[in-house]
N, C-alpha and C positions, 0 to 999 in steps of 0.2 A: 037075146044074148046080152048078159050086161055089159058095163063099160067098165072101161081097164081103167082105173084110177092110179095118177102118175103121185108120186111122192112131190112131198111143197118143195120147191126152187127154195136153197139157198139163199139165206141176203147176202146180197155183194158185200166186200171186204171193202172197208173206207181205210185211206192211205194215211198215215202220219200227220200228213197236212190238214188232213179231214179233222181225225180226233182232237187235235191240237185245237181246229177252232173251235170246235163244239163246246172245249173243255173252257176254251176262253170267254166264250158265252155264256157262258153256265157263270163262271166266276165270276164275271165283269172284271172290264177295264182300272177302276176306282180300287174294286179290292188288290187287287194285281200290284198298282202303285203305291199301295199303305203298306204291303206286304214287303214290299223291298226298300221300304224307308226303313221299316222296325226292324229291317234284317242289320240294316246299314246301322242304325242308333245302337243297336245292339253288341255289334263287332267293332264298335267304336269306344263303345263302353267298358266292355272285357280287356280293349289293347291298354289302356288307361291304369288299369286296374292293376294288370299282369306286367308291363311294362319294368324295366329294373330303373331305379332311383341314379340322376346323374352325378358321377363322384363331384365332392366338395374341391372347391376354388384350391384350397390348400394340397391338395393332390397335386394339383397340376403345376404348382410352385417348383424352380429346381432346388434340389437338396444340396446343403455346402457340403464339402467333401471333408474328411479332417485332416486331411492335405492341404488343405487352402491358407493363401499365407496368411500369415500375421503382423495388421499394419499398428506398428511403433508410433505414437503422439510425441510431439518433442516435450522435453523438459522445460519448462518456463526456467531462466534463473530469477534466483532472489535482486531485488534492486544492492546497489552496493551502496552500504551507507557510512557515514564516517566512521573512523577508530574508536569503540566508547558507546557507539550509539546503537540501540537495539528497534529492535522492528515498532515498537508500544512505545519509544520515545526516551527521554533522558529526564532524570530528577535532580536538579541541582539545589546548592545553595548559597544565595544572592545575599552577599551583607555588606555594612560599611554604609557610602552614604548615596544612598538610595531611598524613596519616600518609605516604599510597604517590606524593609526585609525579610525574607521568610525562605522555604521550601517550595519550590513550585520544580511542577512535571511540563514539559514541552516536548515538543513535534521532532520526531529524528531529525538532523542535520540541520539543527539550528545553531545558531552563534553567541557568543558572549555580550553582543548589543540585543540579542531579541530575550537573555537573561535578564537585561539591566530594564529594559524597557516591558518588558510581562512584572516586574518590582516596582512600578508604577514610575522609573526615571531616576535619575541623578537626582541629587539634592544641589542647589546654586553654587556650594560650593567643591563638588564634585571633581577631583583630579582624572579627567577622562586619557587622558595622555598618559596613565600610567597604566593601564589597559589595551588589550589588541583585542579591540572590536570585532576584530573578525575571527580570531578563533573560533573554530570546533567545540562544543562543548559534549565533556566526556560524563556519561551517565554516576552520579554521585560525585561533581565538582566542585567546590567552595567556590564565588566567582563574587572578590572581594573589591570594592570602590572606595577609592580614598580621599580623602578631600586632598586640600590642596597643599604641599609639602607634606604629607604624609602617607606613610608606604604600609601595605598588610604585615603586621608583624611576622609573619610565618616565610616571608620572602626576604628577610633583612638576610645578607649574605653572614654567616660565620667568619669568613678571614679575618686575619689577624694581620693589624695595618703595620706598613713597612716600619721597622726600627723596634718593633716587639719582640722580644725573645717567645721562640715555643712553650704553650705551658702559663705565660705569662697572660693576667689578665687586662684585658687591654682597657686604657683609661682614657680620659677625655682627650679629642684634637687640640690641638694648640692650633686658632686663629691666624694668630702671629707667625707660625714657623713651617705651618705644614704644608704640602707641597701639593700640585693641584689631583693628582692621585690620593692622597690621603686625606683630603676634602671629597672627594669623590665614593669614598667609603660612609660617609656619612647618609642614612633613610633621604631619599628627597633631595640630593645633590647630583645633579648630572654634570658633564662637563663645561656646559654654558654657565651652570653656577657657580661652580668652582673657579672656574676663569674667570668670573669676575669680582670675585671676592679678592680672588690673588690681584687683580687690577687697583680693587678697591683701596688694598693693603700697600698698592706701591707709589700710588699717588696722593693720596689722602695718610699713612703712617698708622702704624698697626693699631692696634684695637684696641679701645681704651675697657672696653665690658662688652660683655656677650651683647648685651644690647645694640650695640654699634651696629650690627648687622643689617637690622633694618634699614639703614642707610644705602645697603647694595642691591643694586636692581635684579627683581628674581625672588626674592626672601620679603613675604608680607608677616602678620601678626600669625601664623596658624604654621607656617614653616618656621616661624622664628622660636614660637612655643615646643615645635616637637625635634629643635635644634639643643634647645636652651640647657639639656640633663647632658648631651653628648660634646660641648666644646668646653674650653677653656680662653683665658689670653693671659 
């Protein structure tokens, strides 16, 4: 009788854990680890790629509002400078007796000594006393130096000396008669000289020629000259 012939057995089912080694055998360890490197260089490379660009510094800056106030700078004022004198300075002119007369421009708030002395100075015999050195000087001034008994023509007083009628032209002092006011009217006669002339006149007896004058203290050759067209005796 023959034999009963059974059908082949099944292979048994390997578990999860089974095929998982097999699979990791098969692959090797080394490939495994390169594989998850290039996975990693790979998704590092795309995030780079894809990533959005970081807004600019100025973004981040706060914006003024047009509400925001408005700060006001003070006004500087202008320096104050004398009456006459402009910010560029003052242009006067220096004559009379001074070494270098002329036109000359100077420094705002200068004086009538820094006129005399920028004209190179008095001349020796320079009447400084009939000047106020200290004046202001006003931008286009005449700023005239006399010698010595002698006055700027342009500042000789006009009145008309006591005992003149109005209208009338007035003519020489009289030495002899006039009174220390009407000596006093004379270019170059202050009250010192007047009064001593009147002294002159009452103890020594009046005046024999213009010339006698010299003889009063006060009155040299240069006041006696720019006397000599204005007296009588």
């Amino acid at each position: 009788m023959p034999e009963l012939q059974l059908p082949p057995r099944p292979a048994p089912q390997r578990g999860l854990g089974d095929r998982a080694g097999r699979w990791l055998a098969w692959v090797g360890l080394g490939r495994l680890v390169l594989a998850a490197v290039s996975v990693v260089v790979v998704a590092t490379g795309l995030f780079w790629v894809v990533r959005a660009e970081p807004p600019p510094i100025e973004a981040s800056l706060p914006m003024t509002s047009a509400s925001a106030p408005t700060i006001t700078l003070p006004v500087l004022e202008a320096a104050t400078l004398p009456p006459g004198s402009t910010a560029s300075g003052v242009v006067v002119h220096v004559a009379g007796a001074v070494r270098t007369p002329g036109v000359y421009a100077l420094e705002p708030g200068s004086r009538v000594d820094d006129a005399v002395s920028t004209a190179g100075g008095p001349l020796d015999d320079a009447d400084l006393d009939g000047l106020n050195l200290a004046a202001p000087l006003v931008d286009g001034q005449r700023v005239y130096v006399p010698v010595m008994g002698q006055v700027d023509p342009s500042t000789v007083p006009s009145g008309i000396p006591d005992g003149t009628a109005a209208g009338a032209t007035p003519g020489p002092v009289d030495l002899n008669t006039a009174s220390a006011d009407q000596l006093e009217s004379l270019p170059g006669v202050g009250p010192a000289t007047a009064a001593a002339i009147v002294d002159d006149r009452e103890r020594n007896g009046p005046f024999a020629s213009v010339d006698d004058l010299d003889r009063v203290t006060g009155i040299g050759p240069a006041k006696l000259a720019a006397l000599r067209d204005l007296v009588t005796v």
